[in-house]
C-alpha positions as CSV (number, residue, x, y, z in Angstrom):
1,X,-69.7,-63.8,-10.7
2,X,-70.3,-60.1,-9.4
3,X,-67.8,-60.7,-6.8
4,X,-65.1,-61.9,-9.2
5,X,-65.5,-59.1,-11.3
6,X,-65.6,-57.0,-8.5
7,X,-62.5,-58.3,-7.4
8,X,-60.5,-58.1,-10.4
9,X,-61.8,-54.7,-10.7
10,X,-60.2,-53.6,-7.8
11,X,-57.3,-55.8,-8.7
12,X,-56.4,-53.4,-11.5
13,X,-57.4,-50.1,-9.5
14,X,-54.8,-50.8,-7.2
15,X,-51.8,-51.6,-10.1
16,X,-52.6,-48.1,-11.9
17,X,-52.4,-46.2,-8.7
18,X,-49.3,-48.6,-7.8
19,X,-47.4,-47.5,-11.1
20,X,-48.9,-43.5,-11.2
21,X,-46.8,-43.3,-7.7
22,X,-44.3,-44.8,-8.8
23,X,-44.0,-43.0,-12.3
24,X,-44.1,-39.7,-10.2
25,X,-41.4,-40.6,-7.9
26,X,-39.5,-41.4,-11.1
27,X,-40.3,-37.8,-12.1
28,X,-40.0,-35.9,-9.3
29,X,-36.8,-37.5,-7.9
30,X,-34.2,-36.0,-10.2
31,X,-35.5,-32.9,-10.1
32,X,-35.5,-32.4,-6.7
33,X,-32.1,-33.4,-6.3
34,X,-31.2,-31.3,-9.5
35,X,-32.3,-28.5,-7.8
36,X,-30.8,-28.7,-4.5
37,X,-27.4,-29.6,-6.3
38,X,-28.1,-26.2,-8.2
39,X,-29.0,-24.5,-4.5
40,X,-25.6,-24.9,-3.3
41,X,-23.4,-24.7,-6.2
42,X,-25.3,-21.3,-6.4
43,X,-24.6,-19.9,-3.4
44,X,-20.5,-19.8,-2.8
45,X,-19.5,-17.4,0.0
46,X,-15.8,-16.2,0.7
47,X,-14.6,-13.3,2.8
48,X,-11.3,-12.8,0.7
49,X,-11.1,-9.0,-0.1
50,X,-8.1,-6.9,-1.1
51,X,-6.4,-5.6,1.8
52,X,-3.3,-2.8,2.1
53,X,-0.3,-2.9,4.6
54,X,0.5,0.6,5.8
55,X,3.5,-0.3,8.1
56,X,6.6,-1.4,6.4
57,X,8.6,-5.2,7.0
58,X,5.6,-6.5,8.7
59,X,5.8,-9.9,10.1
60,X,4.0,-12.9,8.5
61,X,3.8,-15.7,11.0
62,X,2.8,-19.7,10.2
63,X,0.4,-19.5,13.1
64,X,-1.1,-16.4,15.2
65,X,1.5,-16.0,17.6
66,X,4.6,-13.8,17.7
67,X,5.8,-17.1,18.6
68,X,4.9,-18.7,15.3
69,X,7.6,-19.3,12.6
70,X,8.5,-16.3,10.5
71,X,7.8,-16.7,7.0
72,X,8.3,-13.2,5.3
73,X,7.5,-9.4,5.8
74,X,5.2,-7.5,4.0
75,X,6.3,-4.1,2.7
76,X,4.7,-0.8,3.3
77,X,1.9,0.5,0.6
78,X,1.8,-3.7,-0.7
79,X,-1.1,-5.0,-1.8
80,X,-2.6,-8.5,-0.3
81,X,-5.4,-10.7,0.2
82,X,-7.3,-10.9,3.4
83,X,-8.5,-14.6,3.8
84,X,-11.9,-13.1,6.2
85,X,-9.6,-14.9,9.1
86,X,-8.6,-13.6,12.6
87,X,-7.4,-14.9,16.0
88,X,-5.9,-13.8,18.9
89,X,-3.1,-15.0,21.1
90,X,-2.3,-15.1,24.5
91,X,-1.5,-11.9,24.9
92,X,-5.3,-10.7,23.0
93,X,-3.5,-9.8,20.2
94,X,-5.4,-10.1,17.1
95,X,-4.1,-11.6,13.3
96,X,-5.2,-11.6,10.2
97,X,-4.5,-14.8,8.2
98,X,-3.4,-13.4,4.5
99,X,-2.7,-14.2,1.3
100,X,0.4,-12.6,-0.6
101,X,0.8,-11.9,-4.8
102,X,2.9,-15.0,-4.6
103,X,0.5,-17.1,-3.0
104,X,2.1,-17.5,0.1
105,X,-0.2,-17.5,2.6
106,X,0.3,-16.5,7.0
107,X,-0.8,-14.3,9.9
108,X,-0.3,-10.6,10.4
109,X,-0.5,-8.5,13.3
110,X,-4.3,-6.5,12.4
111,X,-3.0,-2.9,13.2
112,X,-0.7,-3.4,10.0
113,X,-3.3,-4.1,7.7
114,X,-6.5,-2.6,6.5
115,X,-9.0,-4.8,4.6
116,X,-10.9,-3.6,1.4
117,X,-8.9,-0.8,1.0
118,X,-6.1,0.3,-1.9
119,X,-3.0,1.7,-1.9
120,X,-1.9,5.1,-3.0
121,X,1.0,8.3,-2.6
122,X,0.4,11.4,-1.7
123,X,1.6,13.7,-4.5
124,X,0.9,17.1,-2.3
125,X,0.7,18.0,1.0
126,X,-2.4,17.3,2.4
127,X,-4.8,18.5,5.2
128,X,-6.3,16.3,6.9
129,X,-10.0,16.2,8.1
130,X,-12.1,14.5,11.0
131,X,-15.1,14.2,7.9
132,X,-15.8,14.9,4.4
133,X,-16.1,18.7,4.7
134,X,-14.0,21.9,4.7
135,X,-15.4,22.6,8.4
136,X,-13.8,19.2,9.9
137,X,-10.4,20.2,9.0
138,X,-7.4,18.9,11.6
139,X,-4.1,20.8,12.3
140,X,-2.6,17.3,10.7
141,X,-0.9,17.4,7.8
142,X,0.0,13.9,5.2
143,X,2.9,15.1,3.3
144,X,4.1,14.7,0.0
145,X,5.5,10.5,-0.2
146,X,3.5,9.5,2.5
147,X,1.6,6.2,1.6
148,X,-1.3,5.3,3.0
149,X,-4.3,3.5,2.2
150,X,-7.5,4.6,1.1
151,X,-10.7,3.0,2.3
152,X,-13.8,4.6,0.6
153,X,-14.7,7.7,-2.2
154,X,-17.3,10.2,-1.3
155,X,-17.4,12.5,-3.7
156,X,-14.0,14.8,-4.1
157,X,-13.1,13.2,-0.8
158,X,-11.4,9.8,0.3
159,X,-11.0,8.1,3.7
160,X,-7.1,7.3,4.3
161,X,-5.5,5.2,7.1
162,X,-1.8,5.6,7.2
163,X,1.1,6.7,9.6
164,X,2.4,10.6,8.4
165,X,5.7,11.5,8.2
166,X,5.1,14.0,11.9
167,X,3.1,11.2,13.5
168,X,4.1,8.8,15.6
169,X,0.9,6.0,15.3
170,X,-1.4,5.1,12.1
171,X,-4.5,7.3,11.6
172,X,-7.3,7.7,9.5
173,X,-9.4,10.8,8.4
174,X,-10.2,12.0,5.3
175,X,-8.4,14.0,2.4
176,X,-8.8,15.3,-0.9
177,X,-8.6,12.8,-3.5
178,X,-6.9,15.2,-5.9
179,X,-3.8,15.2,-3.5
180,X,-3.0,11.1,-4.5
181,X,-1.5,8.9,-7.2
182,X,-2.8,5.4,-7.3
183,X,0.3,4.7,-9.5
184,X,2.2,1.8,-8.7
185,X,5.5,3.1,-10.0
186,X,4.9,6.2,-7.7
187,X,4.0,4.2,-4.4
188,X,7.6,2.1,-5.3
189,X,9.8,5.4,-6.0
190,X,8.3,7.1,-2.9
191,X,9.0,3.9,-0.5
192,X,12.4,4.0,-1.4
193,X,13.1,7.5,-2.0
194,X,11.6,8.9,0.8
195,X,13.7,7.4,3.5
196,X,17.1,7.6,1.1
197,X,16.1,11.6,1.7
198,X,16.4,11.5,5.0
199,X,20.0,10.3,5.4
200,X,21.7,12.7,7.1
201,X,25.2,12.1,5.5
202,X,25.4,14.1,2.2
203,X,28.1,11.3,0.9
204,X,25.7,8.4,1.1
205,X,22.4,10.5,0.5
206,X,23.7,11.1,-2.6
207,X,24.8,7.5,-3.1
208,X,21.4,6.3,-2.7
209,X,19.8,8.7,-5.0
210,X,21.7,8.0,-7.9
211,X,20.6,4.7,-7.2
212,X,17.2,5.2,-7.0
213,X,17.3,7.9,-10.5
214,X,19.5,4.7,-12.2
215,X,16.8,2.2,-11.4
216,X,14.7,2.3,-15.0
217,X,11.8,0.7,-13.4
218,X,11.4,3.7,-11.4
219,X,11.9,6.1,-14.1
220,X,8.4,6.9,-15.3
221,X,7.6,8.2,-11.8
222,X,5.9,11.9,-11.2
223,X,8.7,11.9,-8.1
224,X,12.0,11.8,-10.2
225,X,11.6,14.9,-11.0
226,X,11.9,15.5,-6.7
227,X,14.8,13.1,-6.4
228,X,17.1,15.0,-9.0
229,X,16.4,18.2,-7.2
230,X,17.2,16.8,-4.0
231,X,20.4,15.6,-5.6
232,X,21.6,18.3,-7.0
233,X,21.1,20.4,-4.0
234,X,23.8,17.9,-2.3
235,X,26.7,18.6,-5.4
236,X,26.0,22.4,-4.8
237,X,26.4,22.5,-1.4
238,X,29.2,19.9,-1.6
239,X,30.9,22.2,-4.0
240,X,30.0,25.9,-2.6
241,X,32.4,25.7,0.2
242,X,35.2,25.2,-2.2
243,X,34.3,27.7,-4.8
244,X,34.7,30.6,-1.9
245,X,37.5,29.5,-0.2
246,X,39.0,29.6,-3.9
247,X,37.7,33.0,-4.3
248,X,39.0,33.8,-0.7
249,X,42.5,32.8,-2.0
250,X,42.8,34.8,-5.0
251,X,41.3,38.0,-3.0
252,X,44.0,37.2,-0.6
253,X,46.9,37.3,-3.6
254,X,45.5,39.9,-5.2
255,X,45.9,41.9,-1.7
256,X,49.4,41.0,-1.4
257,X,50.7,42.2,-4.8
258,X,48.5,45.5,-4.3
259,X,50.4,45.8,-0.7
260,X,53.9,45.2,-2.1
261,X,56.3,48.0,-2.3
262,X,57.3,49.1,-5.4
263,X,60.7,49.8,-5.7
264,X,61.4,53.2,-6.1
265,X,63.6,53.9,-9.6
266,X,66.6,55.8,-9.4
267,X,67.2,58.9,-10.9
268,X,70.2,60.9,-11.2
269,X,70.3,64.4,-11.7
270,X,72.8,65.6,-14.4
């Protein structure tokens, strides 16, 4: 009789702990997998950050390779998306795969671009300094138009990378920020009125800065104000050389009559 009750005893034991386990596997299951489901969804990573071209009609490939098939260019002072992306080709040259405002996406060559960075215009001439301080200063100059890119703030002071109108390569150094527009409108005007100055015929100089001062989008720019005096420089010198060989004429005229002879009148004495 002992030994039946014993046994039943045990019987039971063993079907509580049986359905305790089981109840705490019920329990504990779902959370577990809550919680790593949680883990992961909580912890995205992408390397996309904004990224600034500082070369103008920059090729964007389909694959790393100046091989690769050409999709676009990318103008000078544009804003893009770097995809956290490089490779190199044959030749060790390196890419960076990119994303453009239209969604377009391709390689670029990596001199060309500089990640986490915005554009901007220079607005002044510029010094340009090794560091942030007055005793670092460079015999470089960035001059007014350029368009570079600008990397980090320190204080009054900004890191730019950016080709200037005397160099020959892209360099980086550091300026004062007061010398920049971050302007869109002002980056656009000086990209394409910069390069319209430098047309050495007068004729379609001119030509190309009417276009430029007709363009409305443009109008709200701090450089019109350059443009129109550029402008009118090229009517006054078009039209000085006329004005004095107009004056020379009518000195010359005025010459002749005074040299003329005047007749004498005759006079007859009575």
């Amino acid at each position: 009789m002992i030994t039946k009750n014993l046994l039943s005893i045990l019987g039971l034991s063993a079907l509580l702990l049986a359905c305790g386990s089981k109840n705490s596997e019920q329990e504990t299951t779902p959370d577990n997998v809550e919680a790593d489901s949680s883990a992961v969804e909580a912890t995205p990573v992408s390397n996309e950050v904004e990224a600034v071209s500082v070369w103008d009609k920059v090729s964007v490939r389909a694959t790393p390779s100046d091989d690769g098939k050409w999709l676009t260019s990318v103008s000078l002072g544009e804003s893009l998306i770097y995809l956290g992306e490089e490779a190199k080709d044959s030749n060790d040259k390196i890419y960076y795969k990119i994303r453009l405002n239209d969604g377009k996406e391709g390689w670029v060559r990596h001199e060309f671009v500089i990640p986490e960075a915005k554009p901007a215009v220079f607005i002044n001439e510029s010094d340009l300094y090794k560091r942030p301080d007055l005793l670092t200063k460079s015999d470089k100059k960035f001059s007014k138009m350029d368009i570079i890119a600008v990397k980090q703030t320190q204080d009054d002071w900004v890191e730019v990378t950016g080709k200037r109108t005397e160099g020959k390569w892209i360099e980086s150094g550091w300026i004062r920020k007061s010398n920049l527009s971050y302007e869109s409108v002002d980056i656009a005007m000086a990209k394409f009125a910069k390069p319209a100055m430098e047309v050495e015929d007068s004729k379609s100089r001119a030509e190309k800065l009417e276009e430029i001062l007709n363009n409305v989008d443009l109008s709200s720019s701090a450089f019109v104000v350059d443009v129109k005096q550029a402008l009118d420089e090229i009517k006054l010198n078009t039209t000085a050389p006329q004005n004095i060989e107009d004056t020379e004429t009518a000195e010359g005229d005025s010459t002749e009559v005074q040299n003329e002879e005047i007749p004498e009148e005759d006079s007859h004495e009575n």
